[in-house]
N, C-alpha and C positions, 0 to 999 in steps of 0.2 A: 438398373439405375445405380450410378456410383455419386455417392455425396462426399462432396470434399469440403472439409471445415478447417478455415485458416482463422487459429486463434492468435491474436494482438495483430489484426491485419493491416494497420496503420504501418507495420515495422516490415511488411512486403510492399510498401512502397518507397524503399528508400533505394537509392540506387537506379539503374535501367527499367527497370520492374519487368525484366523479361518472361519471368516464370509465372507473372500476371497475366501479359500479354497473350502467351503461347497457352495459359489454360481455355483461358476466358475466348480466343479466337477459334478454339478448334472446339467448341459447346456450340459454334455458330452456323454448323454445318445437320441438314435434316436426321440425321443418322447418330446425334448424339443421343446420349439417354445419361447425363448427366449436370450436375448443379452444384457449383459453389457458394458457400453459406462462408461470410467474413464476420469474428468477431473482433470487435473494440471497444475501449471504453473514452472516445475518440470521438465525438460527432462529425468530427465535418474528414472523418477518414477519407471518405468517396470523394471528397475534394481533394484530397491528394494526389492522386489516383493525374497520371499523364493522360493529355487527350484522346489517343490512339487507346489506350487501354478504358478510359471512363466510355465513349462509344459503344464498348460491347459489354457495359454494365447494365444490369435491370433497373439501378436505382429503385430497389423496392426495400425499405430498411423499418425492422423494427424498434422502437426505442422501450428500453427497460429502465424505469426510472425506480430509485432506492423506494424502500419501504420507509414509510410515513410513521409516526410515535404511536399512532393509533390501532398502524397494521402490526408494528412490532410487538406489543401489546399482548395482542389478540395471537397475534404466533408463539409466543412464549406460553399464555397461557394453553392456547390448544397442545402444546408440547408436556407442558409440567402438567396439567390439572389429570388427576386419576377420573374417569367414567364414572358417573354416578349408578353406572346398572352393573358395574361391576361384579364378580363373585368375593370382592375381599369384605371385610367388617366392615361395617356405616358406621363404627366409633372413629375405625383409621383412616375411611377415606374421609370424613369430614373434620379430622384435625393434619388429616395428609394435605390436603385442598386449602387448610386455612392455612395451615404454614404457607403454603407457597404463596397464596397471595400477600401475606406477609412481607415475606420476601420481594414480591416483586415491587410493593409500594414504597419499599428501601432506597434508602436516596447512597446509601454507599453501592448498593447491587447496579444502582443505575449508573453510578459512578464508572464501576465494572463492565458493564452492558457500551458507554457512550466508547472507551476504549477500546475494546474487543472490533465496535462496529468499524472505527475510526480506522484500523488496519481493515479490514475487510468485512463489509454488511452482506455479503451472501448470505442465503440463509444454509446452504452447505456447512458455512465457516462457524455458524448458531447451529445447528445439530448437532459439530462437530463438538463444537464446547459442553453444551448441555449435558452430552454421552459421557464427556469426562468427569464433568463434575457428579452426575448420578453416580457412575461406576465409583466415586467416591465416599459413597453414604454409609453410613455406622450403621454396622448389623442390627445394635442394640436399640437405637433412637428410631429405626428404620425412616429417617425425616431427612431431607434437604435441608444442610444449616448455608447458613453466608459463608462461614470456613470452606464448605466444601466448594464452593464456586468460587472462594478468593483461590483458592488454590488448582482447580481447573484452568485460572486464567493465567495462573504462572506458569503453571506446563503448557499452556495453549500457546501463548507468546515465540514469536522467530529467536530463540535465543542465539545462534551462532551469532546473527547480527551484531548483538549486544555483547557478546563472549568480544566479538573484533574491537568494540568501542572502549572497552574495559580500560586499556593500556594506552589509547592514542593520545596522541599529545597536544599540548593547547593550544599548537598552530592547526595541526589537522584538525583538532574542532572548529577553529574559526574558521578553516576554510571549508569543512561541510556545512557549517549555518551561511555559509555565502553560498553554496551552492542548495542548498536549501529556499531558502529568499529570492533568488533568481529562477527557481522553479514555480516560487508560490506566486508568482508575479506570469505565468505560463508563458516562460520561454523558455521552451521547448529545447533551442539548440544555442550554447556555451561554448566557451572553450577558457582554459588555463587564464588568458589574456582577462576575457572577461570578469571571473572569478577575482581577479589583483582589482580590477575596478572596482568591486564591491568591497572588496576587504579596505583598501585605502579610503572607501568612500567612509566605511565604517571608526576608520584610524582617524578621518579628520574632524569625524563628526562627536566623538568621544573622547577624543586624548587617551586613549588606554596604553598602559606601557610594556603591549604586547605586539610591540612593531617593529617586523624582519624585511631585512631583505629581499628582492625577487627570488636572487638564486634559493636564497633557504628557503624560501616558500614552493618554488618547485620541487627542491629534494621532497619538501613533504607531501604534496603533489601527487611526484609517482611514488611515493612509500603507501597512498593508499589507494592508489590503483594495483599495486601489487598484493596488499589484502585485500582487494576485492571489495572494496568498499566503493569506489566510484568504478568504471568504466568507459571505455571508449563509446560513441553511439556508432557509428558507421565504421567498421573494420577494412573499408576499400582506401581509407586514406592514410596507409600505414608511412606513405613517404614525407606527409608532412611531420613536422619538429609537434614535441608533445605540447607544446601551448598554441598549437592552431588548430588542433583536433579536437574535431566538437566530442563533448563528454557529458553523461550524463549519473545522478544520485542512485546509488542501489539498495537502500534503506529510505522506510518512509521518515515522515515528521515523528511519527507519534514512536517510534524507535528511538532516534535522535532525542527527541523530548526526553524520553526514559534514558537515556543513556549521561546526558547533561544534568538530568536530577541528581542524579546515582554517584555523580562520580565530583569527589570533593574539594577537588583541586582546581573546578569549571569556575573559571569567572562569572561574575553574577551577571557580567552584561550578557552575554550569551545567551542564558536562559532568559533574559527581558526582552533580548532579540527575536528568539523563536517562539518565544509566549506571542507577542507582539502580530506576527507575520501568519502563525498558524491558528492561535486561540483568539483571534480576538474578536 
């Protein structure tokens, strides 16, 4: 039996989908002894999916819905709390066990916890954290403080992301809160063109005296496509001009968010823009 796992399967349907077709057709025959498993985070993926290729799909899909406040809870604490039958002292694990729940009734910890999820609620993504913050604990106190998990979260954090935002300039941020906005709004596929429609929708609805040109709005454009900040979606349409080619954000909200707090020179509408569109 060979199992084949296409992870962000929604992005093997763009294009011919031949490598779809050509899998999923030759499974069709008595003499297979194998099964494709597509992940997404994508519901109506399988509806993408061309006729000829949805035909020789199972349509059998499981859905994994996020963890609940309640279930988060209960996993945190099944991760933090020390065993009661343990072999260590019953004086430390019962001031071990009360810190943490200390901690976790913390409205700044939760503060920490709502961001951490906000990039990514797997619970891979929370072990991952936890381990760093433990591996951070005072020999002496031998306790979990809030220092130590404020500081887990900042090593935890995508920082190149944010290293890239450091320097860009306050047309490139206007134009990733437009692309931003035009995400948060789930549409999916953009292009350069669209992007100006938003920015000027923005210039006439605010009077802000931060209004360029198209051309200089495209130099900055592709200056952050060349960091790597935005991207092409579809790599087959290399022949059209850069403002027809659908494009897509390579930084979430909650990066952006931090990067527009941080950086002192951001206009205030900016950050009311994306407060607005993502917290609200």
């Amino acid at each position: 039996m060979i199992i084949f796992v296409l992870e962000e399967f929604d992005l093997f349907t763009q294009g011919k989908q031949r490598l779809l077709y050509s899998l999923l057709d030759a499974m069709q025959t008595l003499t297979s002894h194998s099964v494709v498993i597509g992940i997404s985070c994508r519901m109506d993926a399988d509806q993408l999916l061309e006729k000829r290729v949805r035909s020789r799909f199972s349509h059998k899909k499981l859905l994994f819905t996020p963890l609940t406040t309640d279930d988060m809870q209960r996993l945190l604490e099944h991760l933090l709390y020390l065993p009661t039958d343990s072999s260590l002292p019953s004086d430390y694990l019962k001031e071990f066990n009360s810190n943490i729940n200390n901690i976790l009734s913390d409205n700044k910890f939760k503060e920490i916890l709502d961001l951490l999820l906000a990039a990514d609620n797997s619970i891979s993504n929370i072990q991952r954290f936890l381990y760093q913050a433990i591996s951070s604990m005072h020999f002496q106190t031998e306790l979990l403080t809030l220092d130590d998990l404020k500081s887990a979260f900042s090593y935890h954090q995508r920082q190149p992301m944010l290293d890239k935002l450091q320097d860009a300039s306050i047309l490139e941020l206007y134009i990733l809160v437009c692309m931003n906005r035009l995400e948060s709004r789930e549409q999916d596929s953009y292009t350069f063109n669209s992007v100006m429609k938003e920015y000027k929708a923005i210039q006439d609805a605010y009077k802000t005296s931060d209004n360029y040109s198209k051309s200089v709005c495209q130099r900055a454009f592709e200056h952050l496509i060349e960091r790597e900040l935005i991207s092409f979606a579809n790599n087959r349409l290399r022949n059209l001009s850069v403002e027809y080619r659908p494009v897509r954000l390579l930084l979430s909200s909650q990066e952006l968010y931090q990067s527009l707090k941080s950086n002192a020179s951001c206009p205030a509408i900016l950050q009311r823009l994306l407060n607005y569109e993502t917290y609200r």
